[in-house]
C-alpha positions as CSV (number, residue, x, y, z in Angstrom):
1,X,12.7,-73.7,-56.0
2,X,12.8,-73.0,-59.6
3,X,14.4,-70.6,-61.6
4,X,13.8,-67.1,-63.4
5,X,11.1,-67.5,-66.2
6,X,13.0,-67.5,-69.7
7,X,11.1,-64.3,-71.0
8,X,9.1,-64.7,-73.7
9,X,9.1,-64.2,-77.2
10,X,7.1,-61.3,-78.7
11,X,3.9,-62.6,-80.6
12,X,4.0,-62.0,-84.6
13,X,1.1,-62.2,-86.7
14,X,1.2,-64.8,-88.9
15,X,1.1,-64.0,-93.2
16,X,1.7,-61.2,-94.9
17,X,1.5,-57.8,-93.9
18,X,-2.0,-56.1,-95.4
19,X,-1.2,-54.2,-98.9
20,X,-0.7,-51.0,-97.9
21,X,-3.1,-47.9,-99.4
22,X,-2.5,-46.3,-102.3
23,X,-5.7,-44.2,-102.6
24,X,-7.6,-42.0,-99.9
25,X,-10.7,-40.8,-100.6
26,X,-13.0,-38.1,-98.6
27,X,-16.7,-38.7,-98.4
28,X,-19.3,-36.4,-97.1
29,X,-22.5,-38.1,-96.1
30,X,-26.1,-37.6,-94.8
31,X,-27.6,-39.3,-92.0
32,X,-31.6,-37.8,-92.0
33,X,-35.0,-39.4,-91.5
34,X,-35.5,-42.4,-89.5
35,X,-31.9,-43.4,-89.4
36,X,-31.3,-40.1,-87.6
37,X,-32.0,-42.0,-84.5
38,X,-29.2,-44.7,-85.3
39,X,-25.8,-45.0,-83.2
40,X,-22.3,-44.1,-84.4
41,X,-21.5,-48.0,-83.4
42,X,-24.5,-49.0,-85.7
43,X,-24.0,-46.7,-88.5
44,X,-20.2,-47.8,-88.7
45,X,-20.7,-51.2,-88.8
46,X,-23.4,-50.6,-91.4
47,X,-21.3,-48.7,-93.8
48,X,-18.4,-51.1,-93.2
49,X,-21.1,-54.1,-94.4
50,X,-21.6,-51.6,-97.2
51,X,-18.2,-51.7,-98.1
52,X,-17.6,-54.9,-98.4
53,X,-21.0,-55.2,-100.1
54,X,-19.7,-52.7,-102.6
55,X,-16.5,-54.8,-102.7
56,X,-14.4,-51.9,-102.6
57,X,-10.6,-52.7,-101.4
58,X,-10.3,-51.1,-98.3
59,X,-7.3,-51.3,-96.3
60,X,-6.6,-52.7,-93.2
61,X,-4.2,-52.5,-90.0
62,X,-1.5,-54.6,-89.3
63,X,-1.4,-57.2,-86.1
64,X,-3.7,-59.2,-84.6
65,X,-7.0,-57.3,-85.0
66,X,-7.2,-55.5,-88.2
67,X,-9.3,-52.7,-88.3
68,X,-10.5,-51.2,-91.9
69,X,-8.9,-47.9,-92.6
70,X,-11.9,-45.7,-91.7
71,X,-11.5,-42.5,-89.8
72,X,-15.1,-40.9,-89.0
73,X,-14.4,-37.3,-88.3
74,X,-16.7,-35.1,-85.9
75,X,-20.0,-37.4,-86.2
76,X,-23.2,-35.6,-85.0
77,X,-25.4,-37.2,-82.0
78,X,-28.2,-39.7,-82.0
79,X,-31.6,-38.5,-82.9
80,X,-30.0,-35.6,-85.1
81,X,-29.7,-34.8,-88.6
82,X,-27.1,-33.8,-90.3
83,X,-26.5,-33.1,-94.3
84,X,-22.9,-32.8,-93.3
85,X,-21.3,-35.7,-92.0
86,X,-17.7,-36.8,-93.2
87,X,-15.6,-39.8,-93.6
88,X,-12.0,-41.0,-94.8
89,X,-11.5,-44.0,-96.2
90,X,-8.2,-46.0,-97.5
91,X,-8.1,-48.3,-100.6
92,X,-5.0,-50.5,-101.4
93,X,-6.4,-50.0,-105.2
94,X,-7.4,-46.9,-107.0
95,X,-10.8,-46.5,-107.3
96,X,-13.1,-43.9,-109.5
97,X,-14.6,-41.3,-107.0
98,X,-17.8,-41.3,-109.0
99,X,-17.9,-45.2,-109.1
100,X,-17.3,-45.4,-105.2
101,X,-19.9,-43.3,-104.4
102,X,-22.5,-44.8,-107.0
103,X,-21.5,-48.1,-105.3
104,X,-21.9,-47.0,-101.7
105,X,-24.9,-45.3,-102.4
106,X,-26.6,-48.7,-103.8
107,X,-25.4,-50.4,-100.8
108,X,-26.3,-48.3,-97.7
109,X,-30.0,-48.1,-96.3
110,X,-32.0,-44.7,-97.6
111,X,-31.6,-41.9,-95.2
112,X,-28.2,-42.7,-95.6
113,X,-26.6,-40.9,-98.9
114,X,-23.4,-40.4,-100.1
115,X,-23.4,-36.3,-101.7
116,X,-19.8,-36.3,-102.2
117,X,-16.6,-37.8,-103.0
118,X,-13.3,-36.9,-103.9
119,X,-9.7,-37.9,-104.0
120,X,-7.6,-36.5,-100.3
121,X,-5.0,-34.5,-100.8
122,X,-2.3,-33.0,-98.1
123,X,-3.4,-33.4,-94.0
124,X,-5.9,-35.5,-92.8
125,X,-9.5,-34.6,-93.3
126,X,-9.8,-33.9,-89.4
127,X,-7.3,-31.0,-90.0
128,X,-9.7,-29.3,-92.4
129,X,-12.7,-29.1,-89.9
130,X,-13.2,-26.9,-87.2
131,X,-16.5,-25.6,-87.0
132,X,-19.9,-26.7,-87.6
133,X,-23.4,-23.8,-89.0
134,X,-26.5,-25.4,-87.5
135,X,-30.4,-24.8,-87.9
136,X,-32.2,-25.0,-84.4
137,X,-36.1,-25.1,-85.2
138,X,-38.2,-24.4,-81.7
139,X,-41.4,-25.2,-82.9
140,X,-44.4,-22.8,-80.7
141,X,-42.0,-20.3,-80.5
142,X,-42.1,-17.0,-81.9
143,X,-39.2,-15.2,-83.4
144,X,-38.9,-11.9,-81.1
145,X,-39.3,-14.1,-78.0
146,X,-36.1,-16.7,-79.6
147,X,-34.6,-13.5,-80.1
148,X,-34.9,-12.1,-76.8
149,X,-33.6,-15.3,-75.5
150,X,-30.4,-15.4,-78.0
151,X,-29.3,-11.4,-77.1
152,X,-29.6,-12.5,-73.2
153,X,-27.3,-15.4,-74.1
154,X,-24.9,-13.0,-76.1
155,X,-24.5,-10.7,-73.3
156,X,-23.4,-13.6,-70.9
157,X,-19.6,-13.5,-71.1
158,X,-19.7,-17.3,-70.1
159,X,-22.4,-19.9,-69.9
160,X,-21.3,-22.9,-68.3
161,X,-23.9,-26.0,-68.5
162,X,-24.1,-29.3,-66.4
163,X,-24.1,-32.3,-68.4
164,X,-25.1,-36.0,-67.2
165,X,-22.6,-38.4,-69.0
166,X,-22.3,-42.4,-68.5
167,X,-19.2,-40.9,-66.5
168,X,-20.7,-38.6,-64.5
169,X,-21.6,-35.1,-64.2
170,X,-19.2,-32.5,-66.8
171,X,-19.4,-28.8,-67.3
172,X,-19.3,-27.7,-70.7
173,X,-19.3,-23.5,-72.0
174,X,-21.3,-23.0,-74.3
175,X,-21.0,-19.4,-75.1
176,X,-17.4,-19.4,-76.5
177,X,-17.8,-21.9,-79.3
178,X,-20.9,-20.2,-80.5
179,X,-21.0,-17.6,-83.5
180,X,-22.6,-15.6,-85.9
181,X,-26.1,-16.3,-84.8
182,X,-29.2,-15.1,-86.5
183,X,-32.8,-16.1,-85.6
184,X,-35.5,-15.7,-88.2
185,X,-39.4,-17.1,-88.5
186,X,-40.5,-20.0,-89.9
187,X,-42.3,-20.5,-93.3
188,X,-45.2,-21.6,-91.4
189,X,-44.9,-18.7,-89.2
190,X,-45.3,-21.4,-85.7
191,X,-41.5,-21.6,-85.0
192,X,-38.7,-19.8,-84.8
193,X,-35.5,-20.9,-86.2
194,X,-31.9,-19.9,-84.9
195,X,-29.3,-20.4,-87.4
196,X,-25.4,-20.8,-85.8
197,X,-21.8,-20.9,-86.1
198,X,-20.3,-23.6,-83.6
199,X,-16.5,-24.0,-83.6
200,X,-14.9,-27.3,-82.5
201,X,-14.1,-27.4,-78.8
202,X,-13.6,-30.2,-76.0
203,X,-16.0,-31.3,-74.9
204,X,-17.8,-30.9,-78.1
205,X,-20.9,-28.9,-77.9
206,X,-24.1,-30.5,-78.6
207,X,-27.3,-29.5,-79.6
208,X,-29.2,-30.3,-76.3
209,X,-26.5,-28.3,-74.6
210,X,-27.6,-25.4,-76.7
211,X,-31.0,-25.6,-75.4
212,X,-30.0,-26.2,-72.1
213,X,-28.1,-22.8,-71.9
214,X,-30.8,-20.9,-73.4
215,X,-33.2,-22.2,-70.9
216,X,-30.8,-21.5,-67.6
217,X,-29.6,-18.0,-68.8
218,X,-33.2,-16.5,-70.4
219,X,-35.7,-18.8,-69.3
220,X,-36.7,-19.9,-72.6
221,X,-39.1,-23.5,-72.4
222,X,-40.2,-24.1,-75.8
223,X,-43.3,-26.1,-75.2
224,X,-42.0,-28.8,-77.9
225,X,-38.4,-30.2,-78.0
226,X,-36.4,-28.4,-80.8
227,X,-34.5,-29.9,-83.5
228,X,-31.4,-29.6,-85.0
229,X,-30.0,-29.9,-88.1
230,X,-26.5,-29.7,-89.5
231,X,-25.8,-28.5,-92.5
232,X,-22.3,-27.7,-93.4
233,X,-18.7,-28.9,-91.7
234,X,-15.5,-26.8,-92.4
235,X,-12.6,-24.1,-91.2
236,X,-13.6,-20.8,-90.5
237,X,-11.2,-18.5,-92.4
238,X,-10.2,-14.9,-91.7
239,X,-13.5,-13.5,-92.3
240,X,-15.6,-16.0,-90.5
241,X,-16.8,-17.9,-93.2
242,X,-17.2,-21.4,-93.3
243,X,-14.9,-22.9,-96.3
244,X,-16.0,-26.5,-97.2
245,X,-13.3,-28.9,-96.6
246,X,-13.9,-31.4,-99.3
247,X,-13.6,-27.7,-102.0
């Protein structure tokens, strides 16, 4: 009969440790068009080919799988657009904001722009984001009947939706993260348009979950899906305005 196991000895991983970062930088991007319809996984893996196409130093973790320092923070759904999307990146050199984004912007696809960015400073970018303002278009809509729809929704101290998830079935409320809403025509007069406020809240609410609760607590069936489009990320101060965290 044999003996105890010896216990092993904790695996290290061999070299140096990475160079740590001395440089964070803040980047605000847009995912529009076409590349709308793109994953998270895809887009990540594209600007991390990016990166290394741009050959900017980015850092990495230690042990045995290294990941880059890249922390995506609140990234909207597949199949919508946003003008507000926001990333933080590490470098373990000091780079020129200007250069890095000139750089990026040369290596991702079009659709895919770089706006914005700037040196970090203090918390985490995460911290400095709460809240999203969206555009909803509902195209064959008119505005009175949009508005009609939104007051009903206002009115409903809670409005609880059923969402189908990989996972299962989850309930998400809709009503409390939703703000400041205004509805107005379109230029082309066909659509309506419902401009809004949506704080930060687990789960997150999503565009088709807006829909979804207009439809169950007014009845409203545009006769062509709506889009969304976001186009600011930020804190809502005091007053209920959206300050832009990258300011």
């Amino acid at each position: 009969m044999s003996g105890p196991r010896k216990p092993r000895k904790p695996r290290t991983p061999e070299g140096p440790p990475p160079p740590p970062v001395v440089q964070r930088l803040w980047i605000r991007y847009t995912k529009t068009g076409r590349l709308r319809f793109m994953s998270h996984r895809d887009f990540t893996r594209t600007f991390e080919r990016a990166i290394r196409r741009a050959a900017l130093p980015v850092g990495f973790s230690a042990g045995f799988t290294p990941h880059p320092k890249i922390s995506w923070v609140g990234a909207a759904p597949t199949t919508v657009a946003s003008e507000a999307e926001y990333v933080e990146i590490g470098l373990t050199e000091a780079r020129d904001p200007r250069v890095v984004r000139e750089s990026l912007n040369d290596a991702l696809p079009a659709d895919l722009d770089i706006v914005e960015c700037v040196v970090a400073t203090g918390k985490s970018l995460a911290d400095k984001i709460d809240a999203s303002y969206w555009r909803f278009t509902f195209p064959g809509v008119e505005a009175p009947t949009l508005q009609a729809a939104v007051d009903t929704f206002l009115a409903t101290e809670t409005v609880t939706i059923e969402r189908v998830t990989q996972g299962g079935r989850k309930l998400v409320d809709v009503r409390s993260p939703i703000a400041d809403v205004t509805v107005s025509a379109g230029d082309s007069g066909d659509c309506a348009i419902m401009s809004a406020v949506v704080r930060q809240s687990i789960p997150v609410v999503r565009p088709d979950d807006v829909y979804a609760a207009l439809r169950d607590v007014a009845g409203l069936a545009p006769p062509v899906l709506p889009t969304a489009l976001r186009l600011q990320q930020g804190s809502l101060d005091s007053t209920g305005r959206l300050v832009d965290p990258l300011a």
